[in-house]
N, C-alpha and C positions, 0 to 999 in steps of 0.2 A: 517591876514597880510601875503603880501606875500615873503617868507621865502629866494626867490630865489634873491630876489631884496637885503636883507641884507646879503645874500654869498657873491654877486659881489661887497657891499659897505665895508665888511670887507679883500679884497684884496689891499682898497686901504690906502694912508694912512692919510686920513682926519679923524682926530679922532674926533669930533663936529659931523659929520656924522654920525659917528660910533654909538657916544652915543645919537642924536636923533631917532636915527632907534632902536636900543635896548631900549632904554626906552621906544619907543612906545610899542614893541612888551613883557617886562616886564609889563606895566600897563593892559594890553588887559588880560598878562597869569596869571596873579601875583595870583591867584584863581584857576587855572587848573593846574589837579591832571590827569585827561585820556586824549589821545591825540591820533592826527586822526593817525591812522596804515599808512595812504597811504604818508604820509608825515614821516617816517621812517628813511629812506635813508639821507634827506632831513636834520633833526634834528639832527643826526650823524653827519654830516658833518659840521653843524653848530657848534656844540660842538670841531671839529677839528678846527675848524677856529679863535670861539673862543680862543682857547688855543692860536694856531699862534698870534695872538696879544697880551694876556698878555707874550707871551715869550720875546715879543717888548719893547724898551724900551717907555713906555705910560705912561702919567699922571695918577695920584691917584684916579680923577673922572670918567676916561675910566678905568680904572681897573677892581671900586664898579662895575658900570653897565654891565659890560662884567662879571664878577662874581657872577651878579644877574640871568643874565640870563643864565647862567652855573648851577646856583643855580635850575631853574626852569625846564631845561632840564632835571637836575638828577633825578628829580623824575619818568623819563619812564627809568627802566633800562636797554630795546633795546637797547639803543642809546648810553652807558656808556664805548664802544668799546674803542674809542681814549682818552677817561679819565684815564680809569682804567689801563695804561699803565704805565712802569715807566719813562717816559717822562712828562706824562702826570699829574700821580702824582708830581713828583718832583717840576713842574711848580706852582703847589697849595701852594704845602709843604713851596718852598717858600716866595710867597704871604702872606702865613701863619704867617712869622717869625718862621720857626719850621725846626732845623739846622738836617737836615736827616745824617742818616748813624753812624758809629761807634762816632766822637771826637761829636756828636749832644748835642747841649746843653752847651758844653762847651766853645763854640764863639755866643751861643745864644745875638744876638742885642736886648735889652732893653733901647735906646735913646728911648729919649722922639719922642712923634710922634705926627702929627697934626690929627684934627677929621676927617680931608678925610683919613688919613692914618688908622686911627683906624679899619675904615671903611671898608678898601679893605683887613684888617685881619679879621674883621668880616664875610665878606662875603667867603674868603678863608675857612675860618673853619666852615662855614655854607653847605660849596660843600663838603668838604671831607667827614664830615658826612652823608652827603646825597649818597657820590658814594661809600664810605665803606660801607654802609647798603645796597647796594642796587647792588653794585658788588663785585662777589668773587675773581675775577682778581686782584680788587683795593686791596683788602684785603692784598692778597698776595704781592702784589708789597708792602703796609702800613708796613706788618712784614718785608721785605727783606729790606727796605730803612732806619727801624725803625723809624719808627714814634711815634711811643709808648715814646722813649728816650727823643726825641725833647717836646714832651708835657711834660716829667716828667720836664725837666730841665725850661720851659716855668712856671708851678707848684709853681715849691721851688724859683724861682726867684720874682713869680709876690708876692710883697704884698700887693699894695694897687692897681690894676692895673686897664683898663676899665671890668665891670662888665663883659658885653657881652661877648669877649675874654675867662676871667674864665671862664664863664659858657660852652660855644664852644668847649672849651679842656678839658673840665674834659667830657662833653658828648661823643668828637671823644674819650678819654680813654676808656669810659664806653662801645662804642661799638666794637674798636678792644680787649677788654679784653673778651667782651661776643662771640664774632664770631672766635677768634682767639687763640685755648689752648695755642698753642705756644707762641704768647705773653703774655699772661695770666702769663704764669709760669717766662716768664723772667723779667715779672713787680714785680711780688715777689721775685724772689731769687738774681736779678741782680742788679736792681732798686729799690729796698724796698717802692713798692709804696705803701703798706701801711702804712709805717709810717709816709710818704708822705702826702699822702691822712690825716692822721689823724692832722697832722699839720694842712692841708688844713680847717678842721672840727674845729679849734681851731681860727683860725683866721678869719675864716667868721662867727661863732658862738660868736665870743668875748670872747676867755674862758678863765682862769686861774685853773691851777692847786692849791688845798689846802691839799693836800692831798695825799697819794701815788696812790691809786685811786677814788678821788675826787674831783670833777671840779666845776666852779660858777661863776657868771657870776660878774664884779666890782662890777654894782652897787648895792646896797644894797637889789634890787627887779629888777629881770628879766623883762626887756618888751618885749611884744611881738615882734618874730623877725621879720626884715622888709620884704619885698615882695623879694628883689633881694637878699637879704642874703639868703633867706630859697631855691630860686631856683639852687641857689649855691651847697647849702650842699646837697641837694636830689639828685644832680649828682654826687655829692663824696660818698654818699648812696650806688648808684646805682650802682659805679665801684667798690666799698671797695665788696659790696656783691659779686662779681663775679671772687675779688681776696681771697675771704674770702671761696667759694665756690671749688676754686681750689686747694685750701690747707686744706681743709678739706676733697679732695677726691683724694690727691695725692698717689698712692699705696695702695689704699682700697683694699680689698679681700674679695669676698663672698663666701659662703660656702651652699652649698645647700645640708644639711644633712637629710637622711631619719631615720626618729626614728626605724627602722627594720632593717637600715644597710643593705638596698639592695643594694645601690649604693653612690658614694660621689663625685660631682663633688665639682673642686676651679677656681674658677674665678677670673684671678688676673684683675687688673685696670691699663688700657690702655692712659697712659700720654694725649694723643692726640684727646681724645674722645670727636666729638663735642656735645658743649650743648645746645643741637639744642632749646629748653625750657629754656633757661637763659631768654630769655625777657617777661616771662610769670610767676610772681613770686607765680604760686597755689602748692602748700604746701600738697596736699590731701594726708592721708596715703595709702599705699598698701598693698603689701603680708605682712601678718601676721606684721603688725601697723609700718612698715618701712616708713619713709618719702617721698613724693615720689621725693621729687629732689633727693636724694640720688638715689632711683632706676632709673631714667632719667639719673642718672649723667654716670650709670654702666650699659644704656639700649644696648649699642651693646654687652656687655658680657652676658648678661641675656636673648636677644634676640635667641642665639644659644640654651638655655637649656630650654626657652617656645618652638621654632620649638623641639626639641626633643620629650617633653611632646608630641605636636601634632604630629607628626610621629608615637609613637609607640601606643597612645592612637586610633589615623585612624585603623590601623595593626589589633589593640585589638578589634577594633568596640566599646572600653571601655575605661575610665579613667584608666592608670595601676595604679596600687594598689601602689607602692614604691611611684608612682609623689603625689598619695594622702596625703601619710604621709610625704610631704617633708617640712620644711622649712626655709626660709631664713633667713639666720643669720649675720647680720651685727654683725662686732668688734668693741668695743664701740669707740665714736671719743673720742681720749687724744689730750690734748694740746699737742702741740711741741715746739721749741726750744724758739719760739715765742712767748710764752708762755706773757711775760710780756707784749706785745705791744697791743697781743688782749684785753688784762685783762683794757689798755689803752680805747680802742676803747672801749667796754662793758660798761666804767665808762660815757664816751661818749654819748653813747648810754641812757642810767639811765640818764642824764642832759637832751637829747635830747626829753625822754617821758614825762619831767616835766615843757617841755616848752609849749606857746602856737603861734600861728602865726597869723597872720592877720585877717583870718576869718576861718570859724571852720573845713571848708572842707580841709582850705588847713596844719590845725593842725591834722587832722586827718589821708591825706599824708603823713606828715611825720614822725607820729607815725605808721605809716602802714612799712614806709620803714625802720626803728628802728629796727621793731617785726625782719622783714625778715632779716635785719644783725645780730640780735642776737639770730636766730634762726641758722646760720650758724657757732657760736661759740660753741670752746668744751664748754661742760654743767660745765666742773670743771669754768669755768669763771663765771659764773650766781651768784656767791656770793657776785659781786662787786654790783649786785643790790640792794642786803640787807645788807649789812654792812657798815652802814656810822651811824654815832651818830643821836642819836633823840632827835627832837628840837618842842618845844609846839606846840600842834596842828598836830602833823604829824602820819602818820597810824606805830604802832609799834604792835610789834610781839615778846615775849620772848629776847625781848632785839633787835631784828632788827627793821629796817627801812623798813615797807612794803608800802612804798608810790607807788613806780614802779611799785612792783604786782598789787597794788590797780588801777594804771592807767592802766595796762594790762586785770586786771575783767572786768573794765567797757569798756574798748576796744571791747573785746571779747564780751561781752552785747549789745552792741551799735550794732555789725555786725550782730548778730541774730536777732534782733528785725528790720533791714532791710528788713532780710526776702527775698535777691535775691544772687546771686553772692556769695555762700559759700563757693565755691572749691575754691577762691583764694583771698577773704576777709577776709574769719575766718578761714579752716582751717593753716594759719602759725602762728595765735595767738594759736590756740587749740595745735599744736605741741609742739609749745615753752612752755605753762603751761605747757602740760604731761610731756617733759623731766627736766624743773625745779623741778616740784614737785616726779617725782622718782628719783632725786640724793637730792636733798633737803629738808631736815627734814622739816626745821622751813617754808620754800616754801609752801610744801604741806598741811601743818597740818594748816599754816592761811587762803589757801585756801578754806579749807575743812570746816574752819569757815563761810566764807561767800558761798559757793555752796551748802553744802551738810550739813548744822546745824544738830543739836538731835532730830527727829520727832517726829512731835506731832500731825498732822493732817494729820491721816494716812484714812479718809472716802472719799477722794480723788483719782482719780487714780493718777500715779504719774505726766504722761504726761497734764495733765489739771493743767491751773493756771498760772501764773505771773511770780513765783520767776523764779533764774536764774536756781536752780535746772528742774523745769518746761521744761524752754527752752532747756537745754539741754537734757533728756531725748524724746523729742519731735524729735531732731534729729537724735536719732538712732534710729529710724525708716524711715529715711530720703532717698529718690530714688536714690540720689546720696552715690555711693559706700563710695567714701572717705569720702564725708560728716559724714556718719551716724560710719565710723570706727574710723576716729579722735576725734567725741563726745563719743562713748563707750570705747575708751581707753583713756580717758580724764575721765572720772568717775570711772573708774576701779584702776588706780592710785592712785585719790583719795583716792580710798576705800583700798587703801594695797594691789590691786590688791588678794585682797579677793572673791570667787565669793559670800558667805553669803553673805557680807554687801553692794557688789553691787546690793544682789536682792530686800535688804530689802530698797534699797531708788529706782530702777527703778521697779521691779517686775519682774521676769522671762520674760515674754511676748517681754518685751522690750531689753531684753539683750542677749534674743539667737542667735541672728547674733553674738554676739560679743565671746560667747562658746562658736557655735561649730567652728566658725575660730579658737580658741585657744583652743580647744580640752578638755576642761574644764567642758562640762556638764554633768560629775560626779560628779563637785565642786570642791574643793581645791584650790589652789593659784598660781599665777605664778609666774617667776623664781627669781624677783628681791626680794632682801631682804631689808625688812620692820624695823624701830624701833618698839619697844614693848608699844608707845602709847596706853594708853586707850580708848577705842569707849564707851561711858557711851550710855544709850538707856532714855528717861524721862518716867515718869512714866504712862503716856500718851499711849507713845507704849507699853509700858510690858503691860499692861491692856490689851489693843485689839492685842496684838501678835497671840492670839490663833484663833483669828476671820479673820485674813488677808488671802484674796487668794496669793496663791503665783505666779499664773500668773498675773494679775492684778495689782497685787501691796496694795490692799488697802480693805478696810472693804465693803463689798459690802451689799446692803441692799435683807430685805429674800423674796426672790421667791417663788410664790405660786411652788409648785407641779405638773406638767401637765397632769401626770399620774394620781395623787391621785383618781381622780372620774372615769377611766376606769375600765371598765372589764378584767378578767383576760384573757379573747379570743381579746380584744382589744390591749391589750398591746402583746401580742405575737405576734398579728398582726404586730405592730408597730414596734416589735425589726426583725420579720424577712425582714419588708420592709427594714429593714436600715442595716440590712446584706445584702441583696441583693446589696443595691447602694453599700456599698464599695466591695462586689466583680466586680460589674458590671467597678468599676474604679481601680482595680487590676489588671482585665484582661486586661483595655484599655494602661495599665499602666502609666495611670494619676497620680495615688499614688502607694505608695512602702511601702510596712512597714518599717522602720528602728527600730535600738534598739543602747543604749548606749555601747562601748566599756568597759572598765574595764580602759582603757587609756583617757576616757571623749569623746573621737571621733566617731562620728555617723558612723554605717554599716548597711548593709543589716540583718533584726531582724534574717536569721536564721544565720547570722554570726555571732550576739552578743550575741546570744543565745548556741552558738557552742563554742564559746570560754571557757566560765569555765567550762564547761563540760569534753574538751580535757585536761585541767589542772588539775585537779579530778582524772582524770581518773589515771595516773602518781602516785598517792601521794600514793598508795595501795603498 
């Protein structure tokens, strides 16, 4: 279509024109996503033109259609010049119904409106999210005029309002809270959009409180929620997680302390830090089993002391020896003031895992966006999931209610037995069980019932077979880093973060990634403190304990001899051929000998061999 013929028709002011020229050139695009470069200019100016007419005063069906096609522009963000202005925006805002600026919201218009009008709000809040995502001008100009405001007040007003609408505004929230720290911060401390938001989760949910923290739904048996209520709440999800995120990394501090005391830097947390990975909700662990949104959240402070690392390490032609021993030490996240509202949300969240939705894919979305907000609560909150009364038939635990965790297991099951997309399917479910079950007793120990039972069929290795034990042992050995770190610290908790009892259900083999990161492969236990639970062993194992390899894992069947039938000039043959290779791969320096520290962390063998010798040497 030619572009130049609808410039010169939206100069004039025949609006019947207007909208059969845009609806042709809408139904042609209405599917186009790339657009020709050479018509650039071209498009821009169209989108200026646009604007000049909804600034007109125009009917409600020249509005829709000039807002469709505004709608279809924004997706080449070239062209988002004369949008993303605050003319430009204001003009949307509003179309919107979305009262900008400081008194916004408080002369917010909610007359009733005709279906063309609903319409020409619809499409308004279809453009700003399309120019807020897609320019950063818009962005800015969205904070400066606050828009943010105008939606909360849009929010707490609408309660029965058109679907589409909610859905619109809780989406444009969800993207200036992710693109935008600054509003971020002023949705929670100014605006209390979470408590907001969680209103919001009650009234599309259908919920009532029974409880201080316990929800349900009237009628007697939950039905499935309907298609436009569940798209509702996955956008309140999706915003809660990002205001939920920023107040769990407001004034973080990290600490990169070397166990030798060579050096200490502190990295304070930078109000302002974009998250640039907010719309990427993968979970994977990193340095030494840190989350990695956490470390995303702190990667421009963290950013300076890896260049360091690389700096002196180039210098060295070597790893320096302090960056070896260093590591990173998150402060545990505590609740704050807020303390009761998230514990609100949490209870939320527990109703929200026990519902089901239309069809399975799309109950499995919204137990996926569940995980991810209640991964970003302090852990002291995680009791609201198990402590509610137990009613026949339901999964209990020493007096709790483990229905949640139970829909969490089989979560976490369902993503593995996928078999693709780990970094951001299963590890946020694998985060969430590790840190429930290292602050929670009754957590841990019913999981440990169903993952890691009393062994009995120990002629197995451990990695082969079915159970969920299986599956997870399989993935710490897994090519993806985080994968294979969030499944060994997800068993190691378990185990009391014991290294025994982690070896006796995966086998050494399987779990030295997971030493030597934690400096453990002398054994012993790490830092958190355990209750004095018993580990009963069945008689099963104590019988074949003495027969288990311990890399392996498991009873291995007997090997002939290879030697047995050689000659004693064969067999010297044989050992000096295989002296040879590994010098011939010492000198190429393919391998290195290493040896254990006294501190569990690997060196160079005549390091580890140098050390107690130097401390000996003293004691005379």
């Amino acid at each position: 279509m030619d572009l130049n013929s609808v410039l010169s028709k939206l100069e004039t002011n025949n609006e019947e024109e207007i909208k059969r020229l845009l609806h042709q050139y809408n139904v042609e695009n209405s599917r186009t996503f790339t657009f020709d470069p050479k018509e650039e200019d071209l498009r821009s100016r169209l989108c200026q033109g646009l604007l000049t007419v909804l600034g007109r005063q125009v009917g409600s069906c020249c509005q829709s259609t000039c807002l469709e096609t505004l709608r279809i522009l924004s997706r080449d963000k070239r062209v988002l010049g004369p949008v993303g202005t605050r003319e430009g925006m204001l003009v949307l805002a509003g179309l919107a119904r979305l009262q900008a600026g400081e008194e916004g919201g408080d002369s917010l218009q909610e007359d009733a409106q005709t279906e063309e009008e609903e319409r020409v709000v619809v499409e308004a809040l279809k453009c700003l999210c399309n120019v807020v995502f897609n320019s950063v001008a818009a962005q800015q100009v969205g904070a400066d005029v606050q828009l943010a405001r105008g939606l909360c007040a849009r929010l707490h007003a609408a309660r029965a309002g058109c679907h589409e609408v909610g859905l619109f505004s809780l989406r444009l929230l969800f993207l200036l809270s992710a693109l935008r720290p600054d509003v971020r911060g002023g949705l929670q401390r100014e605006l209390h959009a979470v408590g907001l938001l969680t209103e919001v989760l009650e009234r599309t949910l259908d919920l009532r409180w029974v409880g201080p923290y316990e929800v349900a739904h009237p009628g007697l048996q939950a039905l499935p929620i309907p298609a436009e209520d569940n798209e509702r709440a996955m956008e309140a999800l999706k915003a809660l997680f990002n205001l939920t995120l920023s107040d769990t990394s407001d004034e973080v501090s990290y600490t990169v302390t070397p166990s030798v005391c060579y050096r200490m830097i502190s990295l304070l947390y930078v109000a302002n830090v974009r998250h640039l990975s907010v719309l990427t909700l993968a979970k994977a662990a990193g340095p030494d089993g840190n989350p990695s949104r956490v470390l995303r959240a702190c990667a421009d402070q963290l950013a300076g002391v890896f260049m360091d690392i690389f700096d002196l390490s180039l210098s060295q032609s070597a790893v320096s020896t302090c960056f070896k021993m260093s590591t990173i030490v998150p402060p545990p996240k505590k609740a704050k003031g807020g303390d009761h509202q998230l514990r609100l949300v949490t209870a939320i969240m527990r109703h929200l895992l026990m519902l089901k939705t239309q069809t399975e894919d799309k109950t499995e979305e919204a137990h996926s966006h569940a995980i991810n907000l209640l991964s970003n609560l302090p852990v002291s909150c995680l009791d609201v999931l198990i402590d509610l009364p137990v009613q026949g038939g339901q999964e209990e635990y020493s007096g709790k209610n483990m229905d949640a965790v139970q829909v969490l297991l089989d979560f976490m099951e369902k993503r593995i037995d996928k078999g693709a997309n780990y970094k951001e399917g299963l590890t946020p479910v694998l985060s969430l069980l590790t840190e429930g079950s290292r602050y929670h007793r009754e957590i841990r120990r019913y999981i440990k019932t169903q993952v890691l039972p009393p062994l009995k069929e120990v002629k197995v290795r451990p990695e082969i077979g079915s159970t969920v034990r299986n599956k997870l042992v399989r993935l710490m050995t897994h090519v993806d880093m985080g994968v294979k770190q969030s499944a060994a610290e997800f068993l190691f908790v378990l185990c009391k973060e014991s290294v025994d009892h982690l070896l006796k259900y995966t086998g050494y083999g399987n779990a030295a990634g997971l030493l030597v990161a934690r400096g453990l492969l002398a054994g012993g236990r790490g830092e958190t403190l355990y209750s004095d639970d018993e580990d009963s062993d069945t008689e099963e194992y104590k019988s074949a304990k003495p027969f288990i390899n311990p890399i392996t894992g498991h009873v291995e069947e007997p090997m002939p001899n290879p030697i047995e039938d050689m000659t004693e000039e064969q067999k010297e043959y044989e050992a000096q051929k295989l002296v040879n290779m590994f010098d011939k791969l010492s000198r190429q320096q393919l391998i290195r000998p290493m040896g254990v520290r006294r501190d569990g962390t690997l060196a160079p063998l005549e390091e580890a061999l140098r050390q107690p010798t130097a401390d000996s040497s003293d004691s005379d």
